[in-house]
N, C-alpha and C positions, 0 to 999 in steps of 0.2 A: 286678501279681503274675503273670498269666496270661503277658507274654512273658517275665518271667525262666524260667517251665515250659517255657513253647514252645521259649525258647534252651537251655534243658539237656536238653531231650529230643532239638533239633537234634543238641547236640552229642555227644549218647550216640550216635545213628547217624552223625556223622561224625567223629568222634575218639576214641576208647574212651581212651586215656593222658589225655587231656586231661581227660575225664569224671570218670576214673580221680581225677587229679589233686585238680582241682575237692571229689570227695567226701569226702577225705580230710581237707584244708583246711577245708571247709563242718564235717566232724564234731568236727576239732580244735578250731575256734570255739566252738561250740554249749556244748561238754565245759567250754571255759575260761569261759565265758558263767554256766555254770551252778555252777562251782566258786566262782566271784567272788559271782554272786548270795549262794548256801549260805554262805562267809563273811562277809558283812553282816547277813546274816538270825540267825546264829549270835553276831554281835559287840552286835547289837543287844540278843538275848536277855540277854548276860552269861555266855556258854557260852565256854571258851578252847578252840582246838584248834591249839594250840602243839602241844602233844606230846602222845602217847598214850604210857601206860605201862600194860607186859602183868606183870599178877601171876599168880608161878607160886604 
């Protein structure tokens, strides 16, 4: 774990797009990582989140 730190701190002082890049990618993961969890964890319950329906 310590050199994947080490290599993205390298490459924030030697590439800022590529950093740039990188964090965007790492944050889009994480987000679908976490959406996929919250839908199992929710499928499991017996909760649907097909669809939301807003009552006026």
């Amino acid at each position: 774990m310590g050199t994947i730190i080490n290599w993205m701190t390298e490459l924030n002082s030697s590439d800022r797009l590529m950093f740039g890049v990188l964090t965007v990618f790492t944050m889009a993961g994480l987000g679908i990582s976490i959406a996929i969890i919250a839908e199992l964890f929710f499928r499991a319950l017996g909760i649907k989140c097909d669809k939301i329906e807003i009552q006026h």
